[in-house]
N, C-alpha and C positions, 0 to 999 in steps of 0.2 A: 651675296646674302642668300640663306640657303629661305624656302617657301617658309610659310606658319602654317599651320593649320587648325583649324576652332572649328565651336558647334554650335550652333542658334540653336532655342527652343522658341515656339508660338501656341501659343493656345487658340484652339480650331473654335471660337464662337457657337458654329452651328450644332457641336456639338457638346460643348460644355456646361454641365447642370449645377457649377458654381458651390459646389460641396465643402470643397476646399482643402481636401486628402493632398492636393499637391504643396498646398503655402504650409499644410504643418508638418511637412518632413522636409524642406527648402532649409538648409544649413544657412543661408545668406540670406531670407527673408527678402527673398527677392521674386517671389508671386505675392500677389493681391487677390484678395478673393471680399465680395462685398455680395451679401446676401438678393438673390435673386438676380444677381448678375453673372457671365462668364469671368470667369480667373483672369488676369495680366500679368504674365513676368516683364519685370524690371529688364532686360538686358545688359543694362551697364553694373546692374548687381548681381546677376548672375555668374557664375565661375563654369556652369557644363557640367555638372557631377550626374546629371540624369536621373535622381533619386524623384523628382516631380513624375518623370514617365512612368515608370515604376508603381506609382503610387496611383494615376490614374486606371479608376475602373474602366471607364469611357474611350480610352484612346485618346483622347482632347486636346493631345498635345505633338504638334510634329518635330521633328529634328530633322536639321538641315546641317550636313558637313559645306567646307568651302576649306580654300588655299588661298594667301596669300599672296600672290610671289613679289 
């Protein structure tokens, strides 16, 4: 079975001012953004397209690769 490979997204709390530029460019509605709070992405609804990174002014958001095997 050859490896997989995928991409987590997290949103960094300490830096997140909870705007919400990332949940309305999110194809799969898969951040949460609730006022005066940090942003949460869904995971199991997320798909990795990276358009939330993108979208953050703040950086707030890290990507992490990994392997399967």
């Amino acid at each position: 079975m050859a490896p997989v490979r995928f991409v987590t997204y997290s949103i960094i709390p300490e830096i997140c001012c909870g705007c919400g530029l990332c949940e309305k460019v999110c194809p799969r509605d898969a951040v949460e953004a609730k006022p005066g709070k940090p942003c949460r992405i869904v995971r199991e609804a997320c798909d990795g397209c990276g358009l939330c990174v993108d979208a953050c002014k703040l950086r707030a958001i890290s990507k992490k690769r990994g392997v399967f095997l």
